[in-house]
N, C-alpha and C positions, 0 to 999 in steps of 0.2 A: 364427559368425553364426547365430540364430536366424530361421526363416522362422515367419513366426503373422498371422493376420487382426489384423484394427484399422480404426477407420470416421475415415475421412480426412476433410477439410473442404480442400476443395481451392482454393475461395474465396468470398469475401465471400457471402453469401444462398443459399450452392447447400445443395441437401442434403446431407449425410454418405452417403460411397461406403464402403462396406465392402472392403477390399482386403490382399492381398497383401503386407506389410512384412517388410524385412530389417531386425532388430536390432543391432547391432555389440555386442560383448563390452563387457563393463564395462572402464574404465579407472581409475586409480589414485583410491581415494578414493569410487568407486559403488560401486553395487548395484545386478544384475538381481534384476525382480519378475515372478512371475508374477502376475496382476490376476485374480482368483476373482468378484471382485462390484465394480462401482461403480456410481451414484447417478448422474442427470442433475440438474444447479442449474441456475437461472436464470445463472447466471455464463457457463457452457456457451453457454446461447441468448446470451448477451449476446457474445460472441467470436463465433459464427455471424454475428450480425448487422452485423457490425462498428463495435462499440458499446466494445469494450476499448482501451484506448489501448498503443499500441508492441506489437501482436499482429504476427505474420507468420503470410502461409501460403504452401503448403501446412501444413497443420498437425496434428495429432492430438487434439482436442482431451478432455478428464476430469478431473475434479481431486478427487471424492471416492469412492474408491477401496479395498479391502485387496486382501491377498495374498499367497504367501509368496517368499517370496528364494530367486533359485536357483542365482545364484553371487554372489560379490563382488569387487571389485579387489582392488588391492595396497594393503595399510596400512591396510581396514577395519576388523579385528580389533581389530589394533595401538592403532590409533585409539581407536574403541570400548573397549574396556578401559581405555582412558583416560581418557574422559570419562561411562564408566559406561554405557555401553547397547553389549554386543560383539553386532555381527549377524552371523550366519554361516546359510550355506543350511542351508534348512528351516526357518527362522524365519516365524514370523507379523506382518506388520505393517501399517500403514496408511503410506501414503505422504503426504506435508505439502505443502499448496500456500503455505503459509507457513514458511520455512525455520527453522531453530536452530543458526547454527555455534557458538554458545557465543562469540566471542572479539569482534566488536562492542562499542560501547559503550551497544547498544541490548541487548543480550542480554546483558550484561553487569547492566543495569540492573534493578533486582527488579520494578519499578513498569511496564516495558516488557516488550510479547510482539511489539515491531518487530524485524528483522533487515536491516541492508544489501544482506542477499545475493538479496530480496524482489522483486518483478516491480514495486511500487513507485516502487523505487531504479535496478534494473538488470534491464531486462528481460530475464525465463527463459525465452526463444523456443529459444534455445541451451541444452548444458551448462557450467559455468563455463569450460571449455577453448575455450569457442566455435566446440565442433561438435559435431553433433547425432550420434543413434548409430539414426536411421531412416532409409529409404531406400524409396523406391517405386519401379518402372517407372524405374530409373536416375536420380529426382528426390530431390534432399534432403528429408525431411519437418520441420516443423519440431518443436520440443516447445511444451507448454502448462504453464506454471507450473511448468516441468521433470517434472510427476507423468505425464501425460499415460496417465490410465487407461483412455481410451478400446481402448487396444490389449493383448491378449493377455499381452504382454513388453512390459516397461518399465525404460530404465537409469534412474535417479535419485542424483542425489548422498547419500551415507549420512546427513551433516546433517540432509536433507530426508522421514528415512523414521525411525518411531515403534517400536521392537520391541514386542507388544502378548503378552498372554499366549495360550497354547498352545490355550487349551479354549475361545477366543473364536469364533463363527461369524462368518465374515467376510462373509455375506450379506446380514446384518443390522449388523457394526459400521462398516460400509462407509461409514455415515452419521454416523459420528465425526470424518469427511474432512475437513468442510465441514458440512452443513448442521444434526445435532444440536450438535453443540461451537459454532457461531457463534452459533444463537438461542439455546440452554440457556446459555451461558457469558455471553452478554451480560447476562442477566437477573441470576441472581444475584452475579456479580462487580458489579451497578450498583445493583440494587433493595434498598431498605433501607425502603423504604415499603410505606402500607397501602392506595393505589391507581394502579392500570399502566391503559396505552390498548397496543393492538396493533394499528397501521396494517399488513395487509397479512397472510393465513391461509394461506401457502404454505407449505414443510415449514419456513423457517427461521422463523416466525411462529410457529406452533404449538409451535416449540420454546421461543422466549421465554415462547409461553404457559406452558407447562410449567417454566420455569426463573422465571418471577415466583409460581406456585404451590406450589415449592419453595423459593422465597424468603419463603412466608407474605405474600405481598399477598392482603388480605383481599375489596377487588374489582379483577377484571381485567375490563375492557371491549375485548373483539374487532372492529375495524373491515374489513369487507369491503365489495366491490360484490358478489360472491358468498356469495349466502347458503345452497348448497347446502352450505358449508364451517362455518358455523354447530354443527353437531351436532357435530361433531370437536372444535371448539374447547371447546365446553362439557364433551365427556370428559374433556381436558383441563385442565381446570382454568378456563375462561373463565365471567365469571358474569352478564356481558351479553355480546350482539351484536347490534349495529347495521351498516346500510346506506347510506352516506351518500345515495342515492338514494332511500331514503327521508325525505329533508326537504327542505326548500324553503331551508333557512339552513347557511354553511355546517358543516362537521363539526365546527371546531375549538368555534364556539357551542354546539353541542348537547350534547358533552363537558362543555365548560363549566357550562353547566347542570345537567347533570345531577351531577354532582360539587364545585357551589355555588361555587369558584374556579379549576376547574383541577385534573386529574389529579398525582400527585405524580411520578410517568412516564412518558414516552413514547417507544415502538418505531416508527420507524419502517423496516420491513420490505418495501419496495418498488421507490424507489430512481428516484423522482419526485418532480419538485421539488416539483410541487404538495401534495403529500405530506407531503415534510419539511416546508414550511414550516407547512401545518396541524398537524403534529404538534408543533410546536414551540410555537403560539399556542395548543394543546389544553392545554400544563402551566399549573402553578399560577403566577401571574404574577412571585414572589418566591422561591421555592424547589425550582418544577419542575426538572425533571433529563429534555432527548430525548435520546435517542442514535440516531443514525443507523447502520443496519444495511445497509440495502441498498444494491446497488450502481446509480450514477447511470451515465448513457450517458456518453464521455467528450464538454467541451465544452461538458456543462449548467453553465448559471446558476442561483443560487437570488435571488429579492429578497424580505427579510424587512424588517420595522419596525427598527430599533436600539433602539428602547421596548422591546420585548420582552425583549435583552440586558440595558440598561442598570438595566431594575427587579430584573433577581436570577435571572432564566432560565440554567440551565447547556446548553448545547448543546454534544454530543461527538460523535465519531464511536467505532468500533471495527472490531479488522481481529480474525477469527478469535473472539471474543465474549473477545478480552481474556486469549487462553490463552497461555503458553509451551509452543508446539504439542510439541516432541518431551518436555518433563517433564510436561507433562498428561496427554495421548493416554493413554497407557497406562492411569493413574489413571483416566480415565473410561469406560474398557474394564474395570477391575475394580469399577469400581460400576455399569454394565450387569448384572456377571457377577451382581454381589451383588444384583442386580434393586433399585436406589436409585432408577433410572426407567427406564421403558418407551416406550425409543425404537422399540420395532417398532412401533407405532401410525404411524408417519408412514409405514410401507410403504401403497404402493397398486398398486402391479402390478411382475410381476416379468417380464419380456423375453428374448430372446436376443440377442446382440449385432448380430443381422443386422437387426433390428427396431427399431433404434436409433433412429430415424424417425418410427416410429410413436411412440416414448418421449417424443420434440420435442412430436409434434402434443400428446399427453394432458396433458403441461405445461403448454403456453399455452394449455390449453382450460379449464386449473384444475382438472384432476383427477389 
């Protein structure tokens, strides 16, 4: 049993306690991680607030993450070697809030990066044995998305963990977890066009920005209420930004006009209805293409026109920006390496874990 800190969410609105956890050894099939670096997402706040659906707590909550491996169960190797990725300690890797056991008929499918074993399908409160391998002050803790970086040491199912290359710093690809791979992977796995809208300049925003300018969109228009985030976008690759606060009509009109029918797509990065639905009356009225990126509270409704469907609008969603997390991951940690894009731009402060807190506030303060 490992003893290691980890910042607890004890319940629903409270702050994160920084505390004292017992790890249990890995069992058949895991892997213990040490957690070197993770990333606070708005996914995070959204489980704080209790806005996730089929969350329990006590809880641990993190989900984008590296690290290295510091022991494994029985049959990881074995396993591994199997299916091509052998993890054994001392490995480098990022841990997957979107799992890959390979043997699904979703993972099975070339066109699908769903997996059944998904918090979707089956909630990852627990490990698949349905129990956990945390413990506080004699209380179960629970996991988040089975990754649960938030803590020192973490078991993870080996399915659910990336082996990444050796010379990668994991302080920076930390953000391959979740929020570069969601918005970069959404972009170009969707964007075929020569103009994008970007509802929302938070880090998985900016990374669409970044993945529609690697997709060669000729204009990408950034929507914020914050326009302190404006200048970022534009390093980025953004070639306007707008305020919807600054107009009297709504956003989706102004897009419109300005792009004479309708943008050819649209991000929306937020994860409000009123949002999506702007974003969706923002495309081209016959061949736009939204994709919704961000996560809604559970519970929301959306009400859009059916006119808008029925003339030739494509409205999609996406989980993970469309990746087959554990055969990508790597891939996209070796074209970091090869500097293909510079996801260290979305760093903006760097924390101790006791300070987790403070991480919250700078979040929703949008910085």
């Amino acid at each position: 049993v490992i003893r290691c800190g980890a910042a607890v969410a004890w319940a629903v609105g409270k702050p994160l306690s920084v505390e004292e956890v017992e790890v249990a050894p890995p069992k058949a099939g895991e892997v213990h991680v040490k957690i070197v670096a993770t990333g606070i997402c708005c996914t995070d706040e959204h489980l704080l607030e209790g806005c996730l659906p089929d969350a329990d707590f006590p809880v641990i909550p993190g989900h984008e993450g590296a690290g290295i491996v510091k022991s494994v169960g029985e049959g990881v190797t074995s396993r591994g070697t199997q299916h091509g990725m052998c993890i054994i300690p001392g490995d480098k890797v990022i841990p997957l809030c979107l799992p890959q056991r390979g043997e699904c008929s979703f993972c099975l499918n070339p066109k699908s990066n769903y997996c059944l074993k998904s918090h979707v399908s089956e909630p990852q409160n627990l490990l698949p044995d349905k129990t956990s391998r945390f413990t506080c002050k004699g209380k179960r803790i629970h996991h988040f998305l089975w990754v649960s970086t938030f803590a020192e040491y973490t078991g993870i199912p080996e399915y659910a963990v990336a082996k990444i290359d050796a010379a990668a710093p994991l302080d920076k690809v930390c953000l391959l977890g979740c929020e570069f791979s969601t918005g970069y992977g959404t972009a170009i796995n969707t964007t075929k066009a020569p103009t994008c809208t970007v509802f929302g300049l938070g880090g998985v925003g900016l990374s669409v920005v970044m993945g529609c300018k690697a997709a060669a969109a000729s204009r990408i228009i950034a929507v914020d209420i914050n326009k302190d985030k404006f200048a970022r976008a534009k390093e980025l690759g953004a070639t306007d930004s707008i305020s919807p606060w600054d107009f009297k009509k709504p956003i989706e009109e102004v897009l419109t006009e300005m792009t004479g029918y309708g943008v050819d797509d649209s991000f929306e990065v937020i994860g409000h209805a009123d949002t999506m639905a702007a974003a969706l009356a923002s495309c081209n009225i016959n061949t736009g293409i939204c994709v919704m990126v961000g996560v809604p509270a559970s519970g929301s409704a959306i009400s859009v026109d059916p006119m808008l469907l029925l003339s030739g609008h494509t409205w999609k969603g996406t989980l993970l920006g469309g990746w087959k997390m554990r055969d990508f991951i790597p891939k996209l940690v070796s074209s970091y390496l090869e500097k293909k894009f510079n996801s260290d731009l979305l760093l903006t402060h760097t924390l101790p874990i006791a300070k987790v807190n403070e991480g919250f506030e700078l979040l929703c303060a949008g910085k």
